[in-house]
C-alpha positions in Angstrom: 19.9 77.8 36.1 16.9 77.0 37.5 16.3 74.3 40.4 15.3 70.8 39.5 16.0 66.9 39.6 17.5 64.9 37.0 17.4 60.9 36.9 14.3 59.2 37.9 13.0 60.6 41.1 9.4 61.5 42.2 6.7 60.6 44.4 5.7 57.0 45.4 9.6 56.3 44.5 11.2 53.3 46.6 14.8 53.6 48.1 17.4 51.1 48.5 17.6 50.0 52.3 20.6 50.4 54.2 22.3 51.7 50.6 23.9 54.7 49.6 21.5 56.2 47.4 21.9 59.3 45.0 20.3 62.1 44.0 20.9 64.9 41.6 19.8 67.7 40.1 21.0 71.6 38.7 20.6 74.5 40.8 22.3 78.3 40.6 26.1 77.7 40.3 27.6 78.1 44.2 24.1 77.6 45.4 23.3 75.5 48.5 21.1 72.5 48.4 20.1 70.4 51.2 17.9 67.3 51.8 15.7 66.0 54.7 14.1 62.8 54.9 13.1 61.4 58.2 15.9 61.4 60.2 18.3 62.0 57.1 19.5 65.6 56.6 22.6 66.6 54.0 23.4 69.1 52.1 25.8 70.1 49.1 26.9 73.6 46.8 26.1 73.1 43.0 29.3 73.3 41.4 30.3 76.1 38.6 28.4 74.3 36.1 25.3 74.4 38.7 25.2 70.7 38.9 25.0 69.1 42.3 24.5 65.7 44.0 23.8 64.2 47.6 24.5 60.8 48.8 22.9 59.3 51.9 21.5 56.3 53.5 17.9 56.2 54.1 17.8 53.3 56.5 15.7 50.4 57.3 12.7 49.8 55.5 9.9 52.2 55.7 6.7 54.3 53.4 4.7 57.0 53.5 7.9 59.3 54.3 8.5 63.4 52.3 11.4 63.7 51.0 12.4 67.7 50.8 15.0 69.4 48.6 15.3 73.1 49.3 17.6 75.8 47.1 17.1 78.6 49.0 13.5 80.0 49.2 12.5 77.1 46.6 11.6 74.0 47.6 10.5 70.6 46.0 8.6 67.7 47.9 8.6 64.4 46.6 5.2 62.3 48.9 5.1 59.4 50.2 8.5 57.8 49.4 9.5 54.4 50.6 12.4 52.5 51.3 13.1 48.7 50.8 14.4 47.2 47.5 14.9 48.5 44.1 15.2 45.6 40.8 15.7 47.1 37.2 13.4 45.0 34.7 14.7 45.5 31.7 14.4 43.5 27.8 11.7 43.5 25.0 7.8 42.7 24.4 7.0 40.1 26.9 8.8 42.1 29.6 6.9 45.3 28.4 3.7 43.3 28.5 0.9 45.4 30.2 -1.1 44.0 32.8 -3.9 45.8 30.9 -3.5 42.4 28.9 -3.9 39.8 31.3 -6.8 40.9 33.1 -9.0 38.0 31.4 -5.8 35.8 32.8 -5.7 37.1 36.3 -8.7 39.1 37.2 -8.4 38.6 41.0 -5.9 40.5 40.7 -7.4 44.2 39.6 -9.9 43.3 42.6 -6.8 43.3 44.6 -6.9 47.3 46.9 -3.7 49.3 46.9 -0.7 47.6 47.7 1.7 50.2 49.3 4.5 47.5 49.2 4.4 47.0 45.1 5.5 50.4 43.2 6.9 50.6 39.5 8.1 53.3 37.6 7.8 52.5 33.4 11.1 54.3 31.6 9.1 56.2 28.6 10.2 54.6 25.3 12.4 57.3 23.3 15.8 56.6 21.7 19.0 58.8 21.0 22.3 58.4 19.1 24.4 61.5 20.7 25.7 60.1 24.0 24.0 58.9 27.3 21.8 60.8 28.9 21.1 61.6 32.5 17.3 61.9 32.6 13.6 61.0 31.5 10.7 63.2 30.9 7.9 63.2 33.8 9.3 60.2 35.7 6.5 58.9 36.8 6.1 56.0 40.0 3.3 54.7 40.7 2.0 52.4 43.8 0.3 48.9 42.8 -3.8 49.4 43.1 -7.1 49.3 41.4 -6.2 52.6 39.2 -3.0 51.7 37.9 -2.6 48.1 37.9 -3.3 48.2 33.8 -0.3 50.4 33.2 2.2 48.1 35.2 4.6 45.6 33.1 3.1 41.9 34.0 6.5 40.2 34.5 7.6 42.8 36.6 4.9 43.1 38.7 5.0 39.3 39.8 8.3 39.4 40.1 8.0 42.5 42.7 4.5 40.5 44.6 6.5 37.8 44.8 9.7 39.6 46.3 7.2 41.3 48.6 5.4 38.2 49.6 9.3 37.3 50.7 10.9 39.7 52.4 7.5 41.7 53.5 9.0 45.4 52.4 8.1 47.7 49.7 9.9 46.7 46.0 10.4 49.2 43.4 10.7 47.9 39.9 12.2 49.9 36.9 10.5 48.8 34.3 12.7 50.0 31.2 12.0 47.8 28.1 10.4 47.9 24.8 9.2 45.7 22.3 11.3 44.1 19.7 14.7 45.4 20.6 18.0 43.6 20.3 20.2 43.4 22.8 22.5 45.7 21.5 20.1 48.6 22.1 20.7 48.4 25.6 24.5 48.4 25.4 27.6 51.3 24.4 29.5 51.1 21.3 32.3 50.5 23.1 31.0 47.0 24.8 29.7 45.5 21.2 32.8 46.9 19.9 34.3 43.7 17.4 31.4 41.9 17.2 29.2 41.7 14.5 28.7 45.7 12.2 26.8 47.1 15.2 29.3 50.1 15.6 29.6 50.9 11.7 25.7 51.3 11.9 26.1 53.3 14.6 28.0 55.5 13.0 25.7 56.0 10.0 23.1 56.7 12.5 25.1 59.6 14.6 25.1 61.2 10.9 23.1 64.7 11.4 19.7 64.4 9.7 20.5 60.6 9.1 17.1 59.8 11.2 15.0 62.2 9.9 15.7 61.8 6.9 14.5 58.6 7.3 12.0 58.8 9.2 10.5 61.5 6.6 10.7 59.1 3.3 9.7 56.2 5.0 6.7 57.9 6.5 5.9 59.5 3.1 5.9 55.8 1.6 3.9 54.8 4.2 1.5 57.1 4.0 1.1 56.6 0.4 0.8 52.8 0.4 -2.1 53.5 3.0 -4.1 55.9 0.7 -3.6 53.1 -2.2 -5.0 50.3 0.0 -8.0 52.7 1.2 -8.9 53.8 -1.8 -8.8 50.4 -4.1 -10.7 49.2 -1.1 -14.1 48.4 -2.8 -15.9 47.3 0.5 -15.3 51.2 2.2 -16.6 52.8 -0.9 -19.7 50.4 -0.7 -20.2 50.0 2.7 -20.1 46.5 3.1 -19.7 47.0 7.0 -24.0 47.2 6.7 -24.5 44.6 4.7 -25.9 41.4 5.8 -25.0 37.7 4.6 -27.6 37.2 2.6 -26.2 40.5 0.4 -23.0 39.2 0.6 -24.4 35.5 -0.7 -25.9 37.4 -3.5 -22.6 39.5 -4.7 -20.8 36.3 -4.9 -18.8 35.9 -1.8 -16.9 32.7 -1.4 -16.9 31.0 1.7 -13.8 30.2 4.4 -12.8 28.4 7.9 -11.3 30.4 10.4 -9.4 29.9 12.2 -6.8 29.2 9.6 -4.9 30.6 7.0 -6.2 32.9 4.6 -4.7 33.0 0.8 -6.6 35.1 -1.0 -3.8 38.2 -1.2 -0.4 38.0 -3.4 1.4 40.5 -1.7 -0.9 43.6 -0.1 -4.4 43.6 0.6 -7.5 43.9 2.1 -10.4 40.8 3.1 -13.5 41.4 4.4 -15.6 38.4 6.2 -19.0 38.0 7.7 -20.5 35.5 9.6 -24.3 36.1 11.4 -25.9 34.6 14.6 -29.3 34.8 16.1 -30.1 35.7 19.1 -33.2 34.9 21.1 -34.8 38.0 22.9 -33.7 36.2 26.2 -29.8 36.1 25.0 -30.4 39.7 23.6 -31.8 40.6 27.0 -28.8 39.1 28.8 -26.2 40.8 26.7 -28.0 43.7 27.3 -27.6 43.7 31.2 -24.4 41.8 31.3 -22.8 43.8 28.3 -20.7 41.6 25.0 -17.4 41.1 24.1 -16.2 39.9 20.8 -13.2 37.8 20.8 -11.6 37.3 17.5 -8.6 35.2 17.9 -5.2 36.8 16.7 -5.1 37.9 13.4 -2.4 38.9 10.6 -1.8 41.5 10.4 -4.7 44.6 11.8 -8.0 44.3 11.7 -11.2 46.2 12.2 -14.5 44.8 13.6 -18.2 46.0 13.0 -21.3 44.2 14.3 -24.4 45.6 12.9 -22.5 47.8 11.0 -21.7 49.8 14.5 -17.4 49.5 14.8 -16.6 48.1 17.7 -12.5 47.3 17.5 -9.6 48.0 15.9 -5.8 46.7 16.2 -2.9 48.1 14.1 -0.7 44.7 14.4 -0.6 41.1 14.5 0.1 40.7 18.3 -2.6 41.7 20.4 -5.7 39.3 20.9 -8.7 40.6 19.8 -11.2 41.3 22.5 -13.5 43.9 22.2 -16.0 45.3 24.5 -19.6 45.7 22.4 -21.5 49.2 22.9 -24.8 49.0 24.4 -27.5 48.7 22.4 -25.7 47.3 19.1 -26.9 43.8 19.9 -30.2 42.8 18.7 -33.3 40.4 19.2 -32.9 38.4 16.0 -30.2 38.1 13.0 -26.9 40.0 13.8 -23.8 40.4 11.6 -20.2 39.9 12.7 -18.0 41.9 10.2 -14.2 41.9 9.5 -12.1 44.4 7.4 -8.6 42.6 7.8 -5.3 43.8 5.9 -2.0 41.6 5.3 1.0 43.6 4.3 3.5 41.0 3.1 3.6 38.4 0.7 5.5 35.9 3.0 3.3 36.3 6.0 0.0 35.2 4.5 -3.4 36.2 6.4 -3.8 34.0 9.1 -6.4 33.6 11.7 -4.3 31.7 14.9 -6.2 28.4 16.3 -6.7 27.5 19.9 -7.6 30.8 20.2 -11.4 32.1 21.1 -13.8 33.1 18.5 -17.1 33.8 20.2 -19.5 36.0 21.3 -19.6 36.3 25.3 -20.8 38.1 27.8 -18.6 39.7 30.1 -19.7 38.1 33.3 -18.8 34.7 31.0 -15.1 33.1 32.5 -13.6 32.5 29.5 -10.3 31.1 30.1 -8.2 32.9 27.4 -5.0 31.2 25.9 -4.7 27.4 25.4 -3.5 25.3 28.7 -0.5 23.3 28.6 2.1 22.2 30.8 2.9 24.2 34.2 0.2 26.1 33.7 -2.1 23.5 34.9 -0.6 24.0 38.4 -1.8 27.5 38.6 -4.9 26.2 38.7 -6.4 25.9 35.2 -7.4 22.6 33.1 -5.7 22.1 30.3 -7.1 22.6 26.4 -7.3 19.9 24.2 -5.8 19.9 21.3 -8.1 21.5 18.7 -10.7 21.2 21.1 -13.6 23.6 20.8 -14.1 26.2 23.2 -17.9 25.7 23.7 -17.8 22.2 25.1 -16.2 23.9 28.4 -18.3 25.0 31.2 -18.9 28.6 31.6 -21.1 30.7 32.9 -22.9 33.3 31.2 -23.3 33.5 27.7 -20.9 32.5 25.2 -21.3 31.8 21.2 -18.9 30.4 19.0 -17.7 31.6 15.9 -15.7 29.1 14.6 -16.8 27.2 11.7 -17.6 28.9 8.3 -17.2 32.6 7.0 -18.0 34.3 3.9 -15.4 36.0 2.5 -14.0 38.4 0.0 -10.8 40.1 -1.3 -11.1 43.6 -2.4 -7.6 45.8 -2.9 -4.6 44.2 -3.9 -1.2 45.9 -3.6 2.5 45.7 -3.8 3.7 44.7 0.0 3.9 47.6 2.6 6.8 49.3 2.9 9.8 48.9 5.4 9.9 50.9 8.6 12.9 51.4 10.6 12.5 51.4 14.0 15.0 53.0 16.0 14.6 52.2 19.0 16.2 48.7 17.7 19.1 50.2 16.6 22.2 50.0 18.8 22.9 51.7 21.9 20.2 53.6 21.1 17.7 52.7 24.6 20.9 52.2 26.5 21.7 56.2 25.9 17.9 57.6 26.4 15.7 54.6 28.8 19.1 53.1 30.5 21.7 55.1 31.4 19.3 57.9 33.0 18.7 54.9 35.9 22.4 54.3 36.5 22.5 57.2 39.5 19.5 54.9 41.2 20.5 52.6 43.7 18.9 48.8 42.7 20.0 45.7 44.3 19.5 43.8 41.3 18.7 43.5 37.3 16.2 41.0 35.7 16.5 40.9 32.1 13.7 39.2 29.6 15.2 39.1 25.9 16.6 37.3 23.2 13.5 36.9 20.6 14.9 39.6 18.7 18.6 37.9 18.2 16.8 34.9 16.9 19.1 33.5 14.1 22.0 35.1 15.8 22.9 32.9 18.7 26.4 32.6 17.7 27.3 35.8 19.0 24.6 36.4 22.0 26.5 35.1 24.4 29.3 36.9 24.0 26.6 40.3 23.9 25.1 39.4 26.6 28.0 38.4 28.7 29.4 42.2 27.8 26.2 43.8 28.8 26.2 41.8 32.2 29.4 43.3 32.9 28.7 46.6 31.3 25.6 47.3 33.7 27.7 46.0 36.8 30.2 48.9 36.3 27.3 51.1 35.3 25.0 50.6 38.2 27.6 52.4 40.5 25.0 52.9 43.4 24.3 48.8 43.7 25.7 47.5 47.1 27.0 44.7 45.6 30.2 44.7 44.2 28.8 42.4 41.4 25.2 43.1 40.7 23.1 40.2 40.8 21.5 39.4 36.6 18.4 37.1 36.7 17.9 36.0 33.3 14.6 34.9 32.3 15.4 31.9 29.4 13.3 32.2 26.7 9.8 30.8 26.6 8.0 28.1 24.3 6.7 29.5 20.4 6.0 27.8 17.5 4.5 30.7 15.6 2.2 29.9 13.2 3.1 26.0 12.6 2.3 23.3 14.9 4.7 22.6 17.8 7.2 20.5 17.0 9.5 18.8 19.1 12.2 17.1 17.4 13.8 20.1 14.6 17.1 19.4 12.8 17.9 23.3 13.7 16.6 25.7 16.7 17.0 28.6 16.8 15.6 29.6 19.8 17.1 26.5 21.8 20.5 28.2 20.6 19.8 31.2 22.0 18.0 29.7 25.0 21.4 27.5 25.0 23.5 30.9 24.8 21.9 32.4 28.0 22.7 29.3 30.1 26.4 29.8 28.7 26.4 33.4 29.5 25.2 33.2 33.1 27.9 30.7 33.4 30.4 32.6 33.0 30.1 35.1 36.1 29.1 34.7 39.8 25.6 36.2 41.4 23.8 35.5 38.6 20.8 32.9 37.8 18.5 31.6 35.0 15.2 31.8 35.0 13.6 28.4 32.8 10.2 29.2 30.8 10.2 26.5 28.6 6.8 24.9 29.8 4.9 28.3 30.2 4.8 29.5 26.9 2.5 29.4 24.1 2.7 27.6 20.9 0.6 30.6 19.0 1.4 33.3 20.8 4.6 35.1 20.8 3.8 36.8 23.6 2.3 34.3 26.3 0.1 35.2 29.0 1.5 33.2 31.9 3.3 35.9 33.1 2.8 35.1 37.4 4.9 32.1 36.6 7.7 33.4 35.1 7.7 36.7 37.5 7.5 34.1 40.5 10.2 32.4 39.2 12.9 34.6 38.4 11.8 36.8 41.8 13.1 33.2 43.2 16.2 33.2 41.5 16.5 37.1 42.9 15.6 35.7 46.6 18.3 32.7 46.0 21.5 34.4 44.6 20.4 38.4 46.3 19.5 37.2 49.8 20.2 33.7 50.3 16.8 32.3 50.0 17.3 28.6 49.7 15.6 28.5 46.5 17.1 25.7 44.0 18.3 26.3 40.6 16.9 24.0 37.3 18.4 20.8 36.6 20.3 20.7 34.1 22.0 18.3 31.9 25.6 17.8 32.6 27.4 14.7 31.6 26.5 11.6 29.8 27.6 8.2 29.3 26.7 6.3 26.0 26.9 2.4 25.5 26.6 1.4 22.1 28.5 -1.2 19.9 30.0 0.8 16.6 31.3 0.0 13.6 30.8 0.0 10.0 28.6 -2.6 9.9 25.9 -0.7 12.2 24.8 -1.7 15.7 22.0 -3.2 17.5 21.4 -0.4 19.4 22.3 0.4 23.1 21.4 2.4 26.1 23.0 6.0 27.3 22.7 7.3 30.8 22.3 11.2 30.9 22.9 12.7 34.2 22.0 15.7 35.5 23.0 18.4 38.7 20.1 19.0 40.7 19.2 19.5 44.1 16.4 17.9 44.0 15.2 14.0 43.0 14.1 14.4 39.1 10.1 13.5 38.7 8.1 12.7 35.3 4.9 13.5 35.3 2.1 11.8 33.5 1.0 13.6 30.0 -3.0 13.6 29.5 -4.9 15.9 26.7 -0.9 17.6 25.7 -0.6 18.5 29.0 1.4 17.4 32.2 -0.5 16.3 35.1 1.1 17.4 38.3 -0.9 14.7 40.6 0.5 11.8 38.6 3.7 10.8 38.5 5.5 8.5 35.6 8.8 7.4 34.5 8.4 8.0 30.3 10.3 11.2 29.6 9.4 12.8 26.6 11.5 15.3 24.5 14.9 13.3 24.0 16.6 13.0 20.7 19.9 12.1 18.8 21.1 14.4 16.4 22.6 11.5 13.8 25.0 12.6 10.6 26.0 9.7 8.4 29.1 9.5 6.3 27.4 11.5 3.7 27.6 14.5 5.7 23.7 14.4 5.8 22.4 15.1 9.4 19.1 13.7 10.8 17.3 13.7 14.1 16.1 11.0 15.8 13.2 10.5 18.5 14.1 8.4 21.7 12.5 7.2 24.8 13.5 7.8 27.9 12.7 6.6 31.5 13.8 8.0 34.9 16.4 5.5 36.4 17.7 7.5 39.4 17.4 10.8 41.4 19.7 12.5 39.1 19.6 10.3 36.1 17.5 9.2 32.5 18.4 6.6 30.8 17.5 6.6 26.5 16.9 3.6 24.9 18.9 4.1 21.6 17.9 2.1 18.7 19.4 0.2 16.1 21.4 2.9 13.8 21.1 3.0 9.9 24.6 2.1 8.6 27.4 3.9 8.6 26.0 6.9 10.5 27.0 8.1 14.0 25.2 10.2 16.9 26.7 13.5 17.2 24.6 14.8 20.3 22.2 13.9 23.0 19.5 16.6 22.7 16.8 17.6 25.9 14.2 19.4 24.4 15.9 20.9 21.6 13.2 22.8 19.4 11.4 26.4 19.7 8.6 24.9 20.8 8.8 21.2 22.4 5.5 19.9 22.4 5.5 18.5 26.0 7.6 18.9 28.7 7.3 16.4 31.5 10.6 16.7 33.4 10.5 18.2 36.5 13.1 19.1 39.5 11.3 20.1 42.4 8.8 23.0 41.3 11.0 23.3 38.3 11.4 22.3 34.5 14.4 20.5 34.0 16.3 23.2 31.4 16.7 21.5 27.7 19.6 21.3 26.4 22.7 19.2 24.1 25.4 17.1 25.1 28.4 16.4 21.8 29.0 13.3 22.2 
């Protein structure tokens, strides 16, 4: 058996202060292996089975330190190791966001040099069915700097500056996540055991050649249905990428407004659009030097973009915004033509281009603030975005041409609606055995966790899940010091998808699950919540505004890990309602909701959909009354609110139709509250529902 590591170790990896850490590895059955680092010398024999492990303390903080395993006349070295504190990061798509994607959002940041102190390893995404395993392929940490910045996970890179900031030691993060995954991929059959089918699945998955089969047919359908859409695809075979607007005009193109939505597919299909500007040979000068970028919203579902008939972006899936750096030398003195190829795959999820999103030409020296400004975003030092306000009448510098307005337009292929693909790596326990439980032999002080998108519509058992998985990664995490590791869990943010937000819903889903992670944390001790609701974005699922929650949840880390005095969100807690009832309705009445909080609750004033942090109010928006008559017919209601007292709003409640009764006091109770106003301290006051 040959000499190696297993688990997560290599170079540039941090290790937990003053801890008992762990590592192990195989070696030659009876073989002898010993460690040195520093001051810190052990050794062990490999058992029978050639497996061995060592246990030691590395000490107070410290970087730039070898560590040296030796198995006789082999040796391995793993450079410029550090010790300070370890966090697992763990969850779906906006914890797996990239800093690669927010470089338009932060750019001071890649201008940042190496930071020694900031160091992340990113768990490879695989998945497996046959039992937990006890390593990854090329573990791979890497230090915070210029070169690798892109690759690092957004979230969990401000949460690790802000840690740093702190405590002024190195952080290591463990970034283990992946986009679109339930919870119950990162937990054991035997922890989801009784809720919900997740173990029967899991048994038709453990099936031999269950997967690959699969896998196989599915990417044979695929495959197929991509061939069908190519090749009925009229604009390919004529090359419509090269043709101007003027040919276009002449074949009979129709004519469009993006952003927007786009109807002109049943089920499957293809669109193609063009739009042309003209550019002076100054601005074709100044492109020229300063080099182009086309941004082209986010768009359902992929896309490819041509100008002058030269490609210059593609993107697979709805998601990502398009930005896309122009070669040199495609822009032109004079008329040039902006194409799209754009494909929609399913009948329900029409072609849509999302508003309050940039569709421009710019240069790259232009500072185009990308995502639309609401709320606590403001305080980091942006203006807000006016509602359907056009990007152009904001001050830039360099050049920058809109695109919104008019397109021309036509559908070529229509299909049948793409097939289904099975993921896997959603399925359960499937990360848990291949990303998760090769990190259990690491030593971490502390898990943050960012999920619950994917259990949308299933709120009625993610508490219970995610209560189990707390409890299941505090026994699993044997190497934490604590005897009860301390969970941050980041609450879900604002999204409205593609409709207009909308504060006042019958139904929520995501304030249910947002509503089930409050319920869950409050079940256990040394662990915290993490409120987003004011940093989201209505149209993207995946919002940008990652420093603020990073900072935040690292506060929550500092508060219940270390005994920062960091408060907690406000949050409501008791209510008392005065209202005259009876058959004959009422005239209406007052009710006092009170909240705990440390500190005095503020409203600020709302300008251009956005709260202004230098102004202060008492009008609270975002209160309603879920009302049900005697009918059985449920309504919601719209109320005003006013701050009365450090720790208390009062609603004025109007008069009531007859013969119906309120049923709950509701705190911004929607996936996507318009505004949010109410503050604690630094903090949005957490929504929530009170039966009455």
């Amino acid at each position: 058996m040959e000499f190696c590591t297993k688990g997560i170790v290599s170079s540039n990896m941090v290790l937990l202060q003053n801890s008992t850490n762990c590592i192990f590895g195989e070696a030659p059955a009876g073989s002898t292996v010993s460690l040195s680092f520093g001051d810190v010398a052990a050794s062990v024999q490999a058992g029978s089975d050639g497996k061995w492990k060592i246990e030691f303390n590395p000490g107070q903080p410290a970087s730039g330190r070898n560590l040296v395993l030796c198995c006789g006349e082999e040796k391995i070295t793993f450079e410029n190791v550090a010790v300070g504190e370890v966090w697992i990061c763990s969850g779906q798509s906006n914890m797996q966001l990239q800093m690669e994607r927010l470089k338009y959002t932060y750019p001071e940041e890649f201008k940042k040099p190496e930071n020694q102190n900031i160091r992340m390893i990113t768990i490879p995404v695989t998945f497996a069915f046959d039992g937990p395993k006890d390593s990854v392929q090329n573990p791979d940490w890497k230090v915070a700097g210029p070169e690798t910045l892109s690759g690092m996970r957004g979230t969990s890179y401000f949460f690790a500056r802000r840690l740093t900031e702190e405590l002024g030691i190195p952080v290591g993060v463990i970034a283990c996540c992946q986009g679109g995954t339930p919870i119950t991929a990162w937990m054991n059959a035997e922890t989801m055991a009784g809720v919900g089918d997740y173990v029967k699945r899991l048994e038709e998955l453990k099936v031999p050649g269950y997967v690959s089969s699969v896998q196989a047919s599915e990417k044979a359908a695929q495959d197929e249905w991509n061939k069908k859409i190519y090749s009925l695809d009229g604009g390919m075979a004529e090359n419509w990428k090269d043709w101007s607007v003027k040919q276009a005009e002449a074949a009979g193109w129709g004519t469009c407004q993006i952003p927007g939505e786009i109807d002109l597919i049943e089920k499957g299909g293809i669109v193609w659009f063009k739009k042309e500007i003209s550019l002076t040979s100054e601005q074709a000068a100044y492109f020229s030097e300063k080099g182009a970028r086309l941004w082209t919203g986010t768009i359902r579902d992929a896309d490819v973009a041509f100008i002058n008939g030269v490609q210059v972006g593609v993107t697979y899936y709805v998601y990502p915004p398009r930005r896309y750096d122009v070669p040199s030398g495609v822009l032109k003195e004079g008329v040039n033509t902006i194409t799209l190829r754009v494909q929609q795959n399913l009948a329900s999820r029409k072609m849509y281009f999302w508003p309050e999103k940039h569709y421009a030409l710019a240069s790259r020296d232009a500072k185009v603030i990308p995502t639309a400004i609401r709320n606590v975003e403001k305080a980091e030092g942006i203006l807000p975005l006016k509602r359907g306000e056009i990007y152009e009448d904001q001050d830039k510098d360099g050049l920058y041409i809109p695109l919104n307005g008019e397109w021309l337009c036509c559908a070529t292929s229509q299909v049948e609606e793409c097939p289904p693909n099975t993921f896997f790596e959603y399925e359960p326990q499937a990360l848990y055995n291949a990303m998760l439980s090769p990190c259990f032999n690491t030593a971490v002080r502390g898990a943050l966790w960012y999920q619950g998108e994917s259990n949308d519509g299933k709120a009625f058992e993610y508490e219970e899940l995610l209560s189990r998985m707390i409890k299941l990664w505090r026994e699993k995490f044997v190497y934490s010091p604590e005897k009860k590791l301390p969970f941050v869990v980041m609450q879900l943010p604002s999204w409205a998808d593609d409709v207009d937000p909308d504060s006042y819903p019958l139904s929520s889903s995501w304030a249910e699950i947002r509503e089930a992670q409050n319920s869950a944390c409050s079940r256990f001790a040394n662990t915290a919540l993490s409120v987003a609701v004011d940093a989201g974005e209505w149209n993207d699922l995946h919002p940008e505004k990652k420093l603020t929650g990073g900072s935040r949840a690292a506060e929550q880390a500092l508060r219940i890990a270390y005994g920062k005095d960091y408060p907690e969100c406000a949050k409501m807690n008791s209510m008392e309602l005065r209202i005259e009832k009876g058959l004959t309705g009422n005239p209406g009445g007052f009710c006092k909701v009170m909240f705990n909080t440390e500190d005095p609750l503020k409203a600020y004033a709302v300008e251009n959909g956005a709260a202004d942090f230098l102004k202060e109010t008492k009008e609270v928006y975002g209160f309603s009354l879920l009302l049900k008559n005697w009918f059985g017919k449920m309504s919601v209601l719209a109320v005003s609110g006013k701050v009365t007292g450090e720790k208390e709003v009062t609603l004025s409640i109007p008069k009531l139709p007859l013969f119906t009764r309120i049923k709950e006091i509701r705190y911004l109770w929607a996936n996507c509250p318009e505004l949010v106003n109410l503050y604690s301290g630094n903090l949005p006051v957490m929504g929530g529902r009170v039966k009455v």
